[in-house]
N, C-alpha and C positions, 0 to 999 in steps of 0.2 A: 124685509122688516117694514113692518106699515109704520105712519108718520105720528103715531102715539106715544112715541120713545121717551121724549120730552115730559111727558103729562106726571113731572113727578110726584104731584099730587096725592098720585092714587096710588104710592107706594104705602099707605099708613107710615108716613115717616114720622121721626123725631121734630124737635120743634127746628132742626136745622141738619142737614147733610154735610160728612166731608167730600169733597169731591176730588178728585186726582186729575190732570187733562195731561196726558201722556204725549211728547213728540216723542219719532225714534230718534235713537241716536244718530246724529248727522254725523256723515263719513263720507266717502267716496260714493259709496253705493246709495247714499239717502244724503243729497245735497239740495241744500236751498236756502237764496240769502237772506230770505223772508219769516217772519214771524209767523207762527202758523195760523190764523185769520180764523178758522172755526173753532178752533177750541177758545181763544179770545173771545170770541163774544158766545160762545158757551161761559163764561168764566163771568162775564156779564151777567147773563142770564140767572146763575145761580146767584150771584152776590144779589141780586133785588131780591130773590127770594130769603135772604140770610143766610147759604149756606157759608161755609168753609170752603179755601178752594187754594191746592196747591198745583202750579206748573211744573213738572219736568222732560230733563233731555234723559231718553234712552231708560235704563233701569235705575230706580232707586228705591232705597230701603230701610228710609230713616226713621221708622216709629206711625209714621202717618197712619190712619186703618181710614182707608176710605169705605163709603158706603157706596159709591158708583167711581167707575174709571171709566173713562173720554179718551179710545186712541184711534191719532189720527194718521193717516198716509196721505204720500203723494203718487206719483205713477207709477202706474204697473211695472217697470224697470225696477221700481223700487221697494219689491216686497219682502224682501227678506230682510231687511231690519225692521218692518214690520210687525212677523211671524215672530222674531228674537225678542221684542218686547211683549205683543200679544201670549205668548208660549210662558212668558216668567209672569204678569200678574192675572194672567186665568189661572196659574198655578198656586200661586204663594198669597194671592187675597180670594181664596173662595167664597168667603159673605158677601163678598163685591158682585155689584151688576158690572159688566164688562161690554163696552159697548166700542164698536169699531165700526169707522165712520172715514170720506174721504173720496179722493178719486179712485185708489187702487180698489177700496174695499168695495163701493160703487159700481165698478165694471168690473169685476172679477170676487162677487162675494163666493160663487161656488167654488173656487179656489180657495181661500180662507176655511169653509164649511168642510173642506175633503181633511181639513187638518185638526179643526178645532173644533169640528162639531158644534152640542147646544151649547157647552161652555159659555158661548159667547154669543151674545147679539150682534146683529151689521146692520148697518145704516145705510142705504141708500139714498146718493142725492139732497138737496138742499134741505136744511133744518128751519119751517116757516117761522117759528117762532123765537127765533134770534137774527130773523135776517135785516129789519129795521134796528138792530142794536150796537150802539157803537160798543167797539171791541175794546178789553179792559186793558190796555198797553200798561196800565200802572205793572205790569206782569213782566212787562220786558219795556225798562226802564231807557236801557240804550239809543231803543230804537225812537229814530225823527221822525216818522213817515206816515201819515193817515195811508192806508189801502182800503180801497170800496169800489163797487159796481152800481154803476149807476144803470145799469142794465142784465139781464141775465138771457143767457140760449143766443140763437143767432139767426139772422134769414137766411143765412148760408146754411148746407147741409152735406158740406164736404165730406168725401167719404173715410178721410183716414182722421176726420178731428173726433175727439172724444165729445165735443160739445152737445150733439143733439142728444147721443146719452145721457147725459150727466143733467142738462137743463134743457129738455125737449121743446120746452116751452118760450117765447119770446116775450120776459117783460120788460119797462121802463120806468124808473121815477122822475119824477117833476123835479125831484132836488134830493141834495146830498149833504144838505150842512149839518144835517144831526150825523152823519159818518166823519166830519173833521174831526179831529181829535185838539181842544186847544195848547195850543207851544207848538205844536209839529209845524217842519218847515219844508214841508212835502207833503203832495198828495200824488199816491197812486193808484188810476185804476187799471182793473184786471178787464171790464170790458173786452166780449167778445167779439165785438160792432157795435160801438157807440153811435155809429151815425145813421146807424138804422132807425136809432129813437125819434120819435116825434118831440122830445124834449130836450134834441141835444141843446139847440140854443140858449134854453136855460141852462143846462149845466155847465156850457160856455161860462155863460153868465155870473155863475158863483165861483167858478173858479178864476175867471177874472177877478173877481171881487176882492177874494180873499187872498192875491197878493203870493201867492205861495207856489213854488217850482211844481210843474205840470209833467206826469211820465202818462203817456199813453200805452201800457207797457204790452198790450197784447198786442198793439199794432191798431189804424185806423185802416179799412176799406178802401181801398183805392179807387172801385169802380163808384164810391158815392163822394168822395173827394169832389168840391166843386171849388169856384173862386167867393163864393165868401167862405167859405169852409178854410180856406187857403189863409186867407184875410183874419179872421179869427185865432187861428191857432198863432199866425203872427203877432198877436194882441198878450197870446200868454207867455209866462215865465218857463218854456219848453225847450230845453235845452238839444233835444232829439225828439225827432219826428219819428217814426217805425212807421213801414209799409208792409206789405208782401205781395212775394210773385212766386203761387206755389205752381203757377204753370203759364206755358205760353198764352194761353187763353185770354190771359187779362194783361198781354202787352202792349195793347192801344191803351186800355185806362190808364193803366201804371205809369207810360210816359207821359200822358194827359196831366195825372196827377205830380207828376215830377215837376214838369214844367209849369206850373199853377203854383207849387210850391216854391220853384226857383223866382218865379216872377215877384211874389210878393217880398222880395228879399232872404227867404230863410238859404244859407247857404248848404250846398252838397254834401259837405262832410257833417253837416247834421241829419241829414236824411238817410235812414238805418231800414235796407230791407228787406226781412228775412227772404231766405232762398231754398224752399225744401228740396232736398232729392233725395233719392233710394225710395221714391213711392212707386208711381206706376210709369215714371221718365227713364232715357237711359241716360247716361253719361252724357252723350254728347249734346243733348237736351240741358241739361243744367250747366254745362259748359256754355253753351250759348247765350242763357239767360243771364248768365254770372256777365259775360260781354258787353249785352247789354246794359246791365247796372255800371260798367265801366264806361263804357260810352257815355252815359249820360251822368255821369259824374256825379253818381252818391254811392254810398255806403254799401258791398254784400255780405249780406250776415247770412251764412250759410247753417242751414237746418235740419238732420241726418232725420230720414225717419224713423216714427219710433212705435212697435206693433201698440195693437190697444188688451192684447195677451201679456200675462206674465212671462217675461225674459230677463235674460241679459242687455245692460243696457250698450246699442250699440252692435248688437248680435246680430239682428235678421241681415240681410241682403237678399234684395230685391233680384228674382231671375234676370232682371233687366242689366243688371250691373254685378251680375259673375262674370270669370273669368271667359271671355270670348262672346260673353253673349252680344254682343253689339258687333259684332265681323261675320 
């Protein structure tokens, strides 16, 4: 699907569209404790233009008729509540444009395409013209938390991350305050490598400013971790720091960064860092590292890997970590 999706212009539309923006239904198999981020400022996007714009979870069937439907997924683990929602309004709103958009749909649209055909449009990859828009939380009243990226893609080109697919590209902004949201008492970003930016010190900078609890939640870099970096993040209202150590590789940095981070006062039990295995390690390899994080007295948050194929979540096993393959 080329990146014209949006141009709804050139539907000959009415003087205003309803628009539908579809999550699945969360469950076990479709869990996340986040608000879904693209259809939010899709929901932006259309209110400037006038449209109509209702949110829902999973199926529903109250009178709405939209003229376009918004559904989103998250990972490939998680497609089949997906397909359960996709499958009822390609069916039950045939005047609807049907667009499906996301991570799963992204890296597995011919998956989606084997089921649903032209039915439906897929969406690959980031939508440019809602990506500077703060997201319309008036949608989900509950939530406290601005989420933003103050960067997208990554210099890393790790082979089991979804990243270089999904944002091939590495960019940065200079600032983030048109993504606060005002009242929120939190900011989170999803940054892939914030400190890869050339800007991160600005965005240091406003996020100092603005006084408000700081998640770094994909994790900071460790091999770019330095001592005013260390200093800085000491500066903010960050209750957990996240690292990671998806291999031995980066064992000198990660204690480097440990210990930069111990120094400046932030204590151990706030330093959270992820630990993948079942990738290309065996057992006694992430055994070891797991050690290590013990040793040095922070946090392991262990990380199973997860194919970048539609499965079961939790399913694959790595030759590495069958039965006897390590004897």
């Amino acid at each position: 699907m080329n990146k014209e999706v949006l141009q709804v212009n050139t539907l000959g539309r009415r003087k205003s569209l309803n628009v539908l923006l579809v999550e699945p239904r969360k469950s076990k198999k479709y869990h996340t404790p986040y608000p879904p981020l693209g259809l939010l400022k899709l929901a932006t996007y259309h209110r400037q233009m006038g449209d109509l714009i209702r949110l829902v979870n999973g199926i529903s069937d109250d009178g709405f008729e939209p003229d376009i439907i918004y559904i989103t997924s998250l990972f490939t683990y998680a497609w089949e509540p997906v397909h359960e929602v996709v499958g009822f309004y390609s069916t039950n709103y045939r005047r609807a444009r049907v667009i499906v958009g996301g991570i799963y749909a992204s890296l597995c649209s011919e998956h989606i395409k084997q089921t649903f055909g032209d039915r439906i449009e897929i969406y690959e990859g980031l939508v440019p013209e809602v990506e500077e828009l703060l997201p319309d939380y008036s949608l989900v009243p509950e939530w406290k938390a601005s989420i933003l990226f103050s960067t997208r893609g990554c210099v890393r080109k790790c082979p089991f991350c979804s990243v270089p697919q999904l944002e091939p590209k590495f960019e940065a902004k200079k600032s983030i305050k048109n993504l606060i949201y005002p009242g929120h008492k939190k900011v989170i970003l999803w940054d892939n490598n914030i400190l890869a930016s050339p800007y991160w010190r600005n965005i240091f900078d406003e996020l100092e400013e603005s006084g408000l609890e700081v998640d770094f939640n994909q994790g900071l870099d460790a091999r770019l971790l330095t001592e005013e970096t260390a200093l800085r993040l000491k500066r903010l209202r960050i209750p957990i720091v996240r690292l990671a150590y998806d291999s031995k590789g980066i064992k000198k940095s990660l204690k480097k960064a440990v210990g930069l981070l111990k120094d400046v006062g932030i204590d151990g039990r706030r330093i959270v860092v992820y630990c993948l295995y079942g990738y290309l390690d065996k057992p006694e390899d992430f055994i070891e590292r797991v050690r290590n994080l013990v040793a040095w007295g922070v946090v392991a948050y262990p990380m199973r890997y997860q194919p970048l194929e539609p499965c079961n979540k939790d399913s694959y096993i790595s030759s590495n970590w069958k039965v006897n393959s390590s004897k």
